[in-house]
FILOLO-578782 format. One record per residue (C-alpha): residue in three letters; z, x, y. Coordinates in nm, 3 decimals. Each point is the difference from the previous one (the first is absolute). Layout:
residues N
SITE  rest       up     east    north
SITE   ALA        Z        X        Y
...
This chain:
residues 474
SITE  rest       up     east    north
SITE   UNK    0.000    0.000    0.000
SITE   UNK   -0.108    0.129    0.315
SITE   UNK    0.256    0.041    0.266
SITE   UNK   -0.054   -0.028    0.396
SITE   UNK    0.173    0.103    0.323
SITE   UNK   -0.129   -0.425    0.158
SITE   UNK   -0.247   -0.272   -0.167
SITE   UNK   -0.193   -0.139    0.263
SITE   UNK   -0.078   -0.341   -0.128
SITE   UNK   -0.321   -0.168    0.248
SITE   UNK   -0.239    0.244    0.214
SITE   UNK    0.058   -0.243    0.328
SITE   UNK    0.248    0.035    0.232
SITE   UNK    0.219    0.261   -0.254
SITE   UNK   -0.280    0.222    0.102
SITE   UNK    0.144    0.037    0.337
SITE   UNK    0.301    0.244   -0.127
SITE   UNK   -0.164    0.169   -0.306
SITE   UNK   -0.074    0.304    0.183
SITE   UNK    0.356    0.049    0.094
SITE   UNK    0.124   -0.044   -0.385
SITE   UNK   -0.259    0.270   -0.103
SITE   UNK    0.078    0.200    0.298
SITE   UNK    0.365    0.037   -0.034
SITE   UNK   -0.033    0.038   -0.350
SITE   UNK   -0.306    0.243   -0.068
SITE   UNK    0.137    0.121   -0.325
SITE   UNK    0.038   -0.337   -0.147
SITE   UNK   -0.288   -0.289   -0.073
SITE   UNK   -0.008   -0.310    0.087
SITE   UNK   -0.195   -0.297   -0.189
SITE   UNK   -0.163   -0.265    0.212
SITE   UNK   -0.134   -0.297   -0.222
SITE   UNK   -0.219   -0.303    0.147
SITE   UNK   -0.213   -0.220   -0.248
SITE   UNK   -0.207   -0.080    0.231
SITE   UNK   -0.254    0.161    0.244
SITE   UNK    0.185    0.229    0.214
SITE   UNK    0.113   -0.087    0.356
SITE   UNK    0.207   -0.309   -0.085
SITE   UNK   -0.086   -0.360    0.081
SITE   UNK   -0.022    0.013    0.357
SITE   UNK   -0.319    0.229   -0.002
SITE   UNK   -0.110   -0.057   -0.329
SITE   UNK   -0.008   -0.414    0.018
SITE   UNK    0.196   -0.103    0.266
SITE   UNK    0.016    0.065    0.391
SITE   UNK   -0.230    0.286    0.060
SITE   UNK   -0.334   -0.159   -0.219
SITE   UNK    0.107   -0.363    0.155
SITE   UNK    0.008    0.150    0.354
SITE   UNK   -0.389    0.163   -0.060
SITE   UNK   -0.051   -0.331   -0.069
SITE   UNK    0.160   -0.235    0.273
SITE   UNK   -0.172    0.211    0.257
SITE   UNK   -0.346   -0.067   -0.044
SITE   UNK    0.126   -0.388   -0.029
SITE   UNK    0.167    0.089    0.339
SITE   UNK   -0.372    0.090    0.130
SITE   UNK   -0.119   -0.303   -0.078
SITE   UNK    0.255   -0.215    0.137
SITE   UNK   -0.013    0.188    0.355
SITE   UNK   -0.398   -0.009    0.017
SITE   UNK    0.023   -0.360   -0.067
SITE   UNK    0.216   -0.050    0.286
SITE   UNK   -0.300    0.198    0.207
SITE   UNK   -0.163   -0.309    0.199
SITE   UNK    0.367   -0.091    0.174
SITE   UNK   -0.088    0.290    0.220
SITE   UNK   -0.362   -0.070    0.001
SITE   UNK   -0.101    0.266   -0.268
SITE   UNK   -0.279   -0.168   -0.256
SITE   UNK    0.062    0.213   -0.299
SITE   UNK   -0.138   -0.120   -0.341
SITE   UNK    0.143    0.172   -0.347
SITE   UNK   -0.317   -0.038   -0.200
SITE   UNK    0.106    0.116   -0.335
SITE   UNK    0.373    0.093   -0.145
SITE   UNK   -0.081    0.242   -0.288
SITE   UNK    0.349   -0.085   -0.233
SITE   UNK   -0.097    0.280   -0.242
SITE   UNK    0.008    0.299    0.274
SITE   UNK    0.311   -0.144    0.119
SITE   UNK    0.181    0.048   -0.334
SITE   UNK   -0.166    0.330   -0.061
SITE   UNK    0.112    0.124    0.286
SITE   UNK    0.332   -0.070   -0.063
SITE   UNK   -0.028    0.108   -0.337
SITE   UNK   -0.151    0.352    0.050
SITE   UNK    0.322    0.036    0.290
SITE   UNK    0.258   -0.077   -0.206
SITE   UNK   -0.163    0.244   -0.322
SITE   UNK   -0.004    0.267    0.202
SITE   UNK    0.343   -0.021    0.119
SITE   UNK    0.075   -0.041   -0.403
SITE   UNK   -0.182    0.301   -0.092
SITE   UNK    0.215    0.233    0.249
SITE   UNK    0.310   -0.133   -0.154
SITE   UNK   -0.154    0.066   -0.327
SITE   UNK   -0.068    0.348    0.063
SITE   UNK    0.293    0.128    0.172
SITE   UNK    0.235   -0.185   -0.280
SITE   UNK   -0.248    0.187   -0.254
SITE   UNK    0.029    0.347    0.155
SITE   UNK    0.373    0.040    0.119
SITE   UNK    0.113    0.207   -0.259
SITE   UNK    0.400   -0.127    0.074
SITE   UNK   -0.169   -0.345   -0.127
SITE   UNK   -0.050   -0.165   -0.320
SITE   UNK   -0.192   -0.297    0.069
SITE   UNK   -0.006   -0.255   -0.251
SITE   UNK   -0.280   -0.292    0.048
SITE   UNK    0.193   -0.221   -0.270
SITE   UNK    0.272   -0.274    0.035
SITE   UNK    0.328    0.090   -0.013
SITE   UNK    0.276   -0.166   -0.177
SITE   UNK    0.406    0.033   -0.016
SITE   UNK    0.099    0.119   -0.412
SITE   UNK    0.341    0.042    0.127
SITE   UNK    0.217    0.110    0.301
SITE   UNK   -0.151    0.319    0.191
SITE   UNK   -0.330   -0.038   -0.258
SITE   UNK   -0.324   -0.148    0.003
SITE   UNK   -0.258    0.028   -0.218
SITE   UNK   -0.346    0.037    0.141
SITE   UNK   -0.331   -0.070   -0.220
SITE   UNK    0.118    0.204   -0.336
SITE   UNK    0.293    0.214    0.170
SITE   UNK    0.339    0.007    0.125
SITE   UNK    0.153    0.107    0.296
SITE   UNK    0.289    0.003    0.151
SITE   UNK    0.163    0.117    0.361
SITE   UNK    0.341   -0.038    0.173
SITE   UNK   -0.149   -0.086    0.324
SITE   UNK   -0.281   -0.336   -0.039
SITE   UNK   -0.178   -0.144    0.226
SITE   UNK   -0.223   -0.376    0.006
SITE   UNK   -0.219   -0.105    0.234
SITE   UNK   -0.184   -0.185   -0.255
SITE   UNK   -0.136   -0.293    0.235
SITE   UNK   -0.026   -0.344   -0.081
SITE   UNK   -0.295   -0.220   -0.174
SITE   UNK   -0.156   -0.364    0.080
SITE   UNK    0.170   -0.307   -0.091
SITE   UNK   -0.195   -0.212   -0.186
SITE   UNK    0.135   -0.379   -0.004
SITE   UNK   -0.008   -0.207   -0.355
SITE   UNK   -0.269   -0.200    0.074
SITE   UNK   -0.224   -0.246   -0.276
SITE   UNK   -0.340    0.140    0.005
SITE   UNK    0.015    0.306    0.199
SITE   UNK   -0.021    0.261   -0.263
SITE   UNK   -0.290   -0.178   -0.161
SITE   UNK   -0.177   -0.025    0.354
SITE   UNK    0.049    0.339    0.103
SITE   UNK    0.191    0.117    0.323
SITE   UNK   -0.011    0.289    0.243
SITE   UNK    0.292    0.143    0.161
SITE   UNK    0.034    0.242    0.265
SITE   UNK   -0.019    0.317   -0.235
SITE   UNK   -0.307   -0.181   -0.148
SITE   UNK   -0.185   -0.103    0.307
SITE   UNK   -0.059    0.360    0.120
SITE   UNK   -0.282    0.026   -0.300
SITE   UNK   -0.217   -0.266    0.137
SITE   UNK   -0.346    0.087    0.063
SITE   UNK   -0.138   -0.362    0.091
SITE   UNK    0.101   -0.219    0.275
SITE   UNK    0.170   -0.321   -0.166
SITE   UNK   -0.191   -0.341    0.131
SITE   UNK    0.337   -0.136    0.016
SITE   UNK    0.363    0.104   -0.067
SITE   UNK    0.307   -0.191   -0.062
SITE   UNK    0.325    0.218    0.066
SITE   UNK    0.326   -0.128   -0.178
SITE   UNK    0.310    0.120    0.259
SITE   UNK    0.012   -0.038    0.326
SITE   UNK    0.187    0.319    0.123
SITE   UNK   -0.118    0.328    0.124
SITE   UNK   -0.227    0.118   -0.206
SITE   UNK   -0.162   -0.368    0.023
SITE   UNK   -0.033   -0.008    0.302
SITE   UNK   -0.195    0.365    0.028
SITE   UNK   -0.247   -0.060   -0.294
SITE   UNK   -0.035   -0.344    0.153
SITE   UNK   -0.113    0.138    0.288
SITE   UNK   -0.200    0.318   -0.131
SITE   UNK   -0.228   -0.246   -0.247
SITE   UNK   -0.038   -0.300    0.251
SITE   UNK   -0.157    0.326    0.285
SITE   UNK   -0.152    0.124   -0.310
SITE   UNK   -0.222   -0.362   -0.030
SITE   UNK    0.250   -0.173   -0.284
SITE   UNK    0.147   -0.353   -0.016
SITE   UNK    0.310    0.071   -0.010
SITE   UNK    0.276   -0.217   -0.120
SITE   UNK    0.380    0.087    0.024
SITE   UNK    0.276   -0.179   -0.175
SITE   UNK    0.307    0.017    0.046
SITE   UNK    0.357   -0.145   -0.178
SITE   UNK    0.224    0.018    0.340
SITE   UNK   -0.033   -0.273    0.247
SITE   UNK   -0.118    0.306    0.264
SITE   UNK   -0.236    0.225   -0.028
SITE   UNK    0.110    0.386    0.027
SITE   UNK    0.377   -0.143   -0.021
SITE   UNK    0.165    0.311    0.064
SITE   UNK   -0.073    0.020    0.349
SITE   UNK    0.111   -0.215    0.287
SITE   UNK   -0.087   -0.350   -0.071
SITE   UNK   -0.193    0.017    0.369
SITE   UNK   -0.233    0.228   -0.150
SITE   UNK   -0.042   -0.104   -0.302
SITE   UNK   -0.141   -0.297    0.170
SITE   UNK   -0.174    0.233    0.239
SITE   UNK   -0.156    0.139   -0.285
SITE   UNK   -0.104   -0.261   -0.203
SITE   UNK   -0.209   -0.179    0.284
SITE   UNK   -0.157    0.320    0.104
SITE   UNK   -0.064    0.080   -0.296
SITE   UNK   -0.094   -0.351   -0.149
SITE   UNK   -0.321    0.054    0.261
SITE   UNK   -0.175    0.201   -0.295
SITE   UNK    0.167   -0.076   -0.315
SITE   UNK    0.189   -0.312   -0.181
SITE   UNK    0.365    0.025   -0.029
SITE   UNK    0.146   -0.266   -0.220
SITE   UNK    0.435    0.084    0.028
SITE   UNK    0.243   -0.163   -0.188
SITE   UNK   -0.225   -0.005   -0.341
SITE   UNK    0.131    0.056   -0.367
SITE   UNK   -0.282    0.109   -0.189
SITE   UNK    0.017   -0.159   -0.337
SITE   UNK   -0.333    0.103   -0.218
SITE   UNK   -0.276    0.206    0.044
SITE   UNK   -0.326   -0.150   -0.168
SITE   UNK   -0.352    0.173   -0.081
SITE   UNK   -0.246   -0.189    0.133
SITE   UNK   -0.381   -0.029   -0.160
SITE   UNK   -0.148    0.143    0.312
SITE   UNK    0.195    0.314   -0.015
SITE   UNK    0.258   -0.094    0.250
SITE   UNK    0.345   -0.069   -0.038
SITE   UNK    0.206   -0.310    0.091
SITE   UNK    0.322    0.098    0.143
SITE   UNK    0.273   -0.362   -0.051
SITE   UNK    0.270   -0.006    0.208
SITE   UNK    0.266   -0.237    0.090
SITE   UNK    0.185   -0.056    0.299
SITE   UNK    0.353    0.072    0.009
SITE   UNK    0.103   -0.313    0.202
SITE   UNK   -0.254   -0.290   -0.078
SITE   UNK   -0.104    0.113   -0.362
SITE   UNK   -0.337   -0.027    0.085
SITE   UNK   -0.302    0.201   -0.192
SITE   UNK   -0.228    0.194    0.146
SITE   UNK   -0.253    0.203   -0.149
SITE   UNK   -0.173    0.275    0.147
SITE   UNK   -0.349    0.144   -0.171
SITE   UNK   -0.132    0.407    0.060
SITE   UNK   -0.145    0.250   -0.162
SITE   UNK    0.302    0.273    0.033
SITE   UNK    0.413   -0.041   -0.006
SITE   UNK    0.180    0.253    0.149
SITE   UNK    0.375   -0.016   -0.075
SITE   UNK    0.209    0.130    0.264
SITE   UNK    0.349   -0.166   -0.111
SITE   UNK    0.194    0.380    0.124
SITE   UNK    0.104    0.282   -0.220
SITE   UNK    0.269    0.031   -0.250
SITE   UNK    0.175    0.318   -0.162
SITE   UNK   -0.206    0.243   -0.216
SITE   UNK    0.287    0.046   -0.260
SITE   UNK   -0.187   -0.138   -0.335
SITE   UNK   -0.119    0.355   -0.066
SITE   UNK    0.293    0.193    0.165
SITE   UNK    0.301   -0.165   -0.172
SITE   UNK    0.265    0.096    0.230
SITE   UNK    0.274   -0.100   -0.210
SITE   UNK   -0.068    0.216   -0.311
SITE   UNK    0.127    0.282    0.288
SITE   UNK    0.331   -0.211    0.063
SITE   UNK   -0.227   -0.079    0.345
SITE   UNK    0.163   -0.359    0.130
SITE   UNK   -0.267   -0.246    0.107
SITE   UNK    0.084   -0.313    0.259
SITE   UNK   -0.058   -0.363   -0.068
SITE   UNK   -0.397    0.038    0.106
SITE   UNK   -0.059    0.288   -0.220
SITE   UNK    0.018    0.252    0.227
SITE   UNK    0.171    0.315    0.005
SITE   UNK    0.363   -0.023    0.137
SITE   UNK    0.091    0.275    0.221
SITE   UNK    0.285    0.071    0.227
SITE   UNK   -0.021    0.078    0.373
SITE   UNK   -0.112    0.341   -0.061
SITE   UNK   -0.289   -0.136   -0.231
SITE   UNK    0.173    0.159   -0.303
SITE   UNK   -0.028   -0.159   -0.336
SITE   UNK    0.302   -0.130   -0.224
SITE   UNK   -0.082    0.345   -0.165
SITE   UNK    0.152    0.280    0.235
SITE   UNK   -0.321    0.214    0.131
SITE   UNK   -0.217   -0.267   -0.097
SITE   UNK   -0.191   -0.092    0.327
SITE   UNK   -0.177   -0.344    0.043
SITE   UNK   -0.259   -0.066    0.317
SITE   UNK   -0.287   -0.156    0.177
SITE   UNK   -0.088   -0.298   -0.229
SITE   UNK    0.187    0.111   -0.275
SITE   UNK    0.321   -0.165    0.177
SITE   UNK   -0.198   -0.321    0.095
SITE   UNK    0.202    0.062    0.330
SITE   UNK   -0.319   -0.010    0.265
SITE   UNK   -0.316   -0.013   -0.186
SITE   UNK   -0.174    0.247    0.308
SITE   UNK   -0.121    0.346   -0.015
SITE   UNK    0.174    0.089    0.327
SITE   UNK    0.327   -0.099   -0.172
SITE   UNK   -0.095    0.211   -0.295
SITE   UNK   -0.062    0.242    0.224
SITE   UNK    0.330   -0.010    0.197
SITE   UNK    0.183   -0.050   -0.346
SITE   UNK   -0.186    0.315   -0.125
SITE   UNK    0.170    0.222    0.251
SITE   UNK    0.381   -0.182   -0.042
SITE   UNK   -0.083    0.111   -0.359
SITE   UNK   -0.040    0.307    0.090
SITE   UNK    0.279    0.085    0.193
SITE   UNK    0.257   -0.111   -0.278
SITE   UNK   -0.157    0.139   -0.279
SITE   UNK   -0.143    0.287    0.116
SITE   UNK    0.199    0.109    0.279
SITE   UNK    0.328   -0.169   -0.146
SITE   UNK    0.032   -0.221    0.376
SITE   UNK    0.154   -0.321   -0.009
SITE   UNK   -0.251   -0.256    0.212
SITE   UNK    0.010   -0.346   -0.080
SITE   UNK   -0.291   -0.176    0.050
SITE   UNK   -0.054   -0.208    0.322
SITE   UNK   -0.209   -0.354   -0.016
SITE   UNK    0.069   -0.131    0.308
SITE   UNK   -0.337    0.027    0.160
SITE   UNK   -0.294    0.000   -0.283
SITE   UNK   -0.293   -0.048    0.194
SITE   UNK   -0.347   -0.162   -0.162
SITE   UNK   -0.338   -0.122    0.073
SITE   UNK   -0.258   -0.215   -0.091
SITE   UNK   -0.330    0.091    0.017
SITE   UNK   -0.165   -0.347    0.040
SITE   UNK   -0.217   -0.146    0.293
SITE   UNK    0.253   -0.025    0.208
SITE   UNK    0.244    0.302   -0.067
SITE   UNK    0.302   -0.069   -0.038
SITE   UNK    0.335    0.285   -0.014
SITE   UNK    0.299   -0.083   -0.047
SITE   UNK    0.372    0.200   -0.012
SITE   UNK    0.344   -0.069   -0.043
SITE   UNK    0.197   -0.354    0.023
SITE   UNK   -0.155   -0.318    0.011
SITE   UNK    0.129   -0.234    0.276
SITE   UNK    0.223   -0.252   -0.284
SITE   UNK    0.084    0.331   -0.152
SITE   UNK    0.143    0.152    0.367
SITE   UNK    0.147   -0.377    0.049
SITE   UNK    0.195    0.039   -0.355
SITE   UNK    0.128    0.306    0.063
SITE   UNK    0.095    0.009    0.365
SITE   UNK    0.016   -0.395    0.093
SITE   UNK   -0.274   -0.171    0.210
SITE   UNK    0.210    0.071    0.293
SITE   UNK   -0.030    0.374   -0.025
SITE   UNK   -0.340    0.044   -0.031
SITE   UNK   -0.321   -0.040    0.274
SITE   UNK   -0.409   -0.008   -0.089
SITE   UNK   -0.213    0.162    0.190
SITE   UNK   -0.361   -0.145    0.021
SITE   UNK   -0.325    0.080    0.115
SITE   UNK   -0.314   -0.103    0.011
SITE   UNK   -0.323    0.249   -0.028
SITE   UNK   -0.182   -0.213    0.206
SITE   UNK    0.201    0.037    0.292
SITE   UNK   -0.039    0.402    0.045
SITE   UNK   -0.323    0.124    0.196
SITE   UNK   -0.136    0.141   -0.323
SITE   UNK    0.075   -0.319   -0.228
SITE   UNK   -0.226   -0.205    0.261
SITE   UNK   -0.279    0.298    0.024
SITE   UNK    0.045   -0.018   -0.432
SITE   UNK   -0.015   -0.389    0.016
SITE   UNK    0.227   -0.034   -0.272
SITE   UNK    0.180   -0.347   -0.028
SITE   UNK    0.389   -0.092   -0.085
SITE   UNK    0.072    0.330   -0.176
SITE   UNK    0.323    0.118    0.120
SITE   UNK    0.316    0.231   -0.056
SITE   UNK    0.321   -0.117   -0.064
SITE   UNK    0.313    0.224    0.009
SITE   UNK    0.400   -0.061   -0.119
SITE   UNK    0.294    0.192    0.193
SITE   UNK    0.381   -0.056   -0.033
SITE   UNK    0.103   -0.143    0.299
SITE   UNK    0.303    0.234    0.155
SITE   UNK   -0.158    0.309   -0.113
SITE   UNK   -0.393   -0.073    0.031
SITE   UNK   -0.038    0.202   -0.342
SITE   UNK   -0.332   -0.106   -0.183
SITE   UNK    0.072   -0.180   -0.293
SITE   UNK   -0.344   -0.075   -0.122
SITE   UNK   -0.403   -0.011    0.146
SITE   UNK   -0.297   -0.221   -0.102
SITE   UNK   -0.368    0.005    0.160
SITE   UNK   -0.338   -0.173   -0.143
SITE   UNK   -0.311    0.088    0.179
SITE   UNK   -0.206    0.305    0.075
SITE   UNK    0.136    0.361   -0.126
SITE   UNK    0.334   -0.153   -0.086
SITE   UNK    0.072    0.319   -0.225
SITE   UNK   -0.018    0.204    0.307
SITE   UNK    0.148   -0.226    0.236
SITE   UNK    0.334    0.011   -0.250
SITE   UNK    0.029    0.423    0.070
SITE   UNK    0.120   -0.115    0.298
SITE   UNK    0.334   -0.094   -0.135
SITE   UNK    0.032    0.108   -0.326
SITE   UNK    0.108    0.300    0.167
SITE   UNK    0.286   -0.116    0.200
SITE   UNK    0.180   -0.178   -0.266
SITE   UNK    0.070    0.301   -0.112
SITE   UNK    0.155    0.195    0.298
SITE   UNK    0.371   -0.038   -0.008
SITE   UNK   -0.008   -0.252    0.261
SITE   UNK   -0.284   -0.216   -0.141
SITE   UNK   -0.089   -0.151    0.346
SITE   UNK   -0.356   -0.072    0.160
SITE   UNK    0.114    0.226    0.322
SITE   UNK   -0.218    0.243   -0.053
SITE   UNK   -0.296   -0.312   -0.013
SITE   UNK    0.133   -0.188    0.327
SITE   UNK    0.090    0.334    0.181
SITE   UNK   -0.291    0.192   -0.029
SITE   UNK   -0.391   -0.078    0.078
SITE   UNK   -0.279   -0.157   -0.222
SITE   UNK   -0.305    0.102    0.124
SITE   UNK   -0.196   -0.323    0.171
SITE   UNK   -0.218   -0.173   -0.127
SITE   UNK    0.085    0.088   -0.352
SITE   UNK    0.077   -0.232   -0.329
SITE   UNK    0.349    0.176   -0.011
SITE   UNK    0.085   -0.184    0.307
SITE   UNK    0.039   -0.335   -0.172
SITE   UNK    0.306    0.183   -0.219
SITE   UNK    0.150    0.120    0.335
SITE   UNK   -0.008   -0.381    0.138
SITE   UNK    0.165   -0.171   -0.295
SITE   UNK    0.306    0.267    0.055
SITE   UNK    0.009   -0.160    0.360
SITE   UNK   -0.018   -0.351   -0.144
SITE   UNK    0.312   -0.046   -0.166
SITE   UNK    0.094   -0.311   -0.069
SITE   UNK    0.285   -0.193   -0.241
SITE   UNK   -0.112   -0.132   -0.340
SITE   UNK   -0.012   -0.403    0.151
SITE   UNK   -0.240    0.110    0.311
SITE   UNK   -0.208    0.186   -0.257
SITE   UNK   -0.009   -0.342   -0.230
SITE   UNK   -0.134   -0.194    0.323
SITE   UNK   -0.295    0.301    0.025
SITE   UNK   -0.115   -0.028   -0.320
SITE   UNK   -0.008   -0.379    0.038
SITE   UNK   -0.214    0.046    0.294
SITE   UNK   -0.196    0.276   -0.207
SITE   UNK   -0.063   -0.269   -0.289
SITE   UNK    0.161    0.178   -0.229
């Protein structure tokens, strides 16, 4: 049995302190295992190849907002099969570099096998053991399929799948109606699709604001049909090729049935521990299947280190990435940090954007009481650069505790909300957590930025906001 100085379960974000293992450690080897291709899901089927493709869908969407500004622009053809080879040959060659260096380090023994626990401290990997004091498992997360009648026999995509299309789908029918809905929703409807989304909650994207969820949805709705609130019951093959999606709604227990030629299922992700068996280590897993760890992201199993998906904590690759160096410090430079959630930030990278980060405005109400809390809201159209942009009812909303103005949460929908949320991600983590530095110092004018400045200066308690969004029609 082979012994190592670390086992690097998962070639994503455990990547980012390899280096320093080998480094410290030049006399010993370390083994870094990863089934799949490496580079870990967010380049090899997750953010990075979905981002290669939500921008040319951006294109699209922009040119065909040319004639408000008396532009006549005409997109004549939309060539689907570039657009995925593009992406593909980006994210291979990204692969192949990962490949190589993993294949040439000689403090590396890179196994391209799946791993599984035999016993505390030992895994075996294809037909060996091996076993290490110090483990570590970034080993990601997979699809959730749903138990639905029919849907095996029809045939499904999902977003690991999708990335292998070659042909532009005449019409899609996406089961979920969260993130990853919403951005495939909007890459095939750009792309020339029909594009139906169905969701189980009564709001579409429900994890954000309710405001912009509904934002969303009607923008949104504009190219594509989003049906919320929708238990899909069967899946049936039709004779012309399609598929009949059969729902039922949650509150009337009516049928519908929805017919297209491609299903993608995008119900979220769920914990990859079917292969890993966690337990036959003495590894504790919660009551969701992921792996428990403490607030140090240790394992039940001392020097046993669980991160980015693995923990099912924040299913983001900045999170992995922040969790990645907390690892680090306690097991490789024996620190004690704890790990700090307060202010996850996250986008969406639909048409609109929308970016979100820390509390939601009933989570700031349950934790501080509705008294102690004030929204700040503003609209885009209102700054000199919304009106030159001509961008309608988009807006950014902002949550501060009363006495001490410190920012308890952000949320914006409409153009480059992903940048727009830099802006404060920032200062919630400065000891004092406060938007001076925003109100104090100067936004250049006319800029989009300004319209984050302006909802600072348009505080307001949580009843006045209520009578805005009223007035909104939201």
């Amino acid at each position: 049995m082979k012994e190592y100085h670390a086992i690097l379960i998962g070639t994503g974000s455990g990547m980012n302190f390899a280096s320093e293992l080998t480094n410290r450690n030049p006399e010993k080897k370390i083994a870094i295992i990863d089934k799949d291709d490496p580079g870990g899901i967010c380049l090899t089927r997750g953010c990075i190849p979905s981002k290669l493709l939500l921008y040319p869908a951006e294109l699209v969407r922009i040119t065909q907002t040319a004639s408000k500004f008396g532009i006549d622009v005409e997109i004549k053809n939309i060539d689907f099969k570039f657009v995925m080879e593009r992406m593909m040959r980006d994210i291979s060659k990204d692969i192949g570099m990962i490949r190589e260096g993993l294949l040439d380090d000689p403090n590396i023994d890179y196994y391209h096998e799946a791993a599984e626990f035999v016993a505390p401290y030992t895994m075996k990997v294809g037909n060996e053991k091996i076993t290490s004091k110090m483990i570590f498992l970034c080993t990601g997360s997979k699809p959730i399929i749903p138990s639905i009648k029919g849907l095996d026999e029809a045939g499904y995509l999902t977003s690991d799948t999708v990335l292998k299309l070659t042909e532009l789908p005449e019409s899609i029918a996406i089961i979920g109606g969260g993130y990853i809905a919403a951005e495939y929703g909007h890459f095939f409807s750009a792309m020339g699709s029909r594009v139906t989304i169905i969701g189980r909650n009564p709001r579409f994207i429900p994890d954000e604001e309710p405001e912009i969820s509904a934002l969303a949805k009607r923008e949104l709705s504009k190219h594509m049909n989003i049906i919320t609130n929708l238990e899909v019951i069967e899946i049936q093959k039709m004779g012309d090729g399609n598929k009949k999606i059969i729902g039922k709604d949650r509150i009337s227990g009516e049928e519908v049935g929805v017919e297209a030629k491609e299903i993608l299922v995008a119900t979220g992700r769920g914990p990859n521990n079917d292969i890993l068996h966690p337990e036959k280590g003495g590894i504790k897993i919660d009551d969701k299947g992921w792996i428990a760890v403490n607030e140090y992201l240790e394992t039940s199993q001392p020097n046993i280190w669980a991160f980015g998906d693995a923990d099912g904590k924040y299913l983001f690759k900045h999170v992995a990435n922040y969790e990645s160096r907390v690892v680090s410090y306690n097991a490789i430079l024996n620190e004690k940090v704890k790990v700090d959630y307060h202010a996850i930030p996250h986008a969406v990278f639909s048409y609109p954007e929308i970016a979100s980060v820390g509390l939601k405005e009933n989570e700031a109400v349950e934790k501080y009481g509705e008294k102690n809390i004030l929204i700040g809201f503003q609209k885009y159209e209102d700054t000199a650069r919304g009106q030159a942009m001509d961008v309608k009812d988009y807006f950014v909303k902002v949550i501060l505790e009363n006495d001490t103005k410190r920012i308890l949460g952000a949320h914006i929908i409409g153009p480059y909300a992903s940048v727009l949320i830099h802006e404060i991600i920032p200062l919630m983590y400065t000891r004092e957590q406060t938007a001076d530095p925003i109100m104090d110092g100067m936004h250049i004018h006319p800029s989009i930025s300004e319209v984050v400045e302006r909802a600072f200066y348009s505080l307001m308690p949580p009843e006045h906001y209520q009578h805005v969004l009223n007035e909104f029609g939201l």
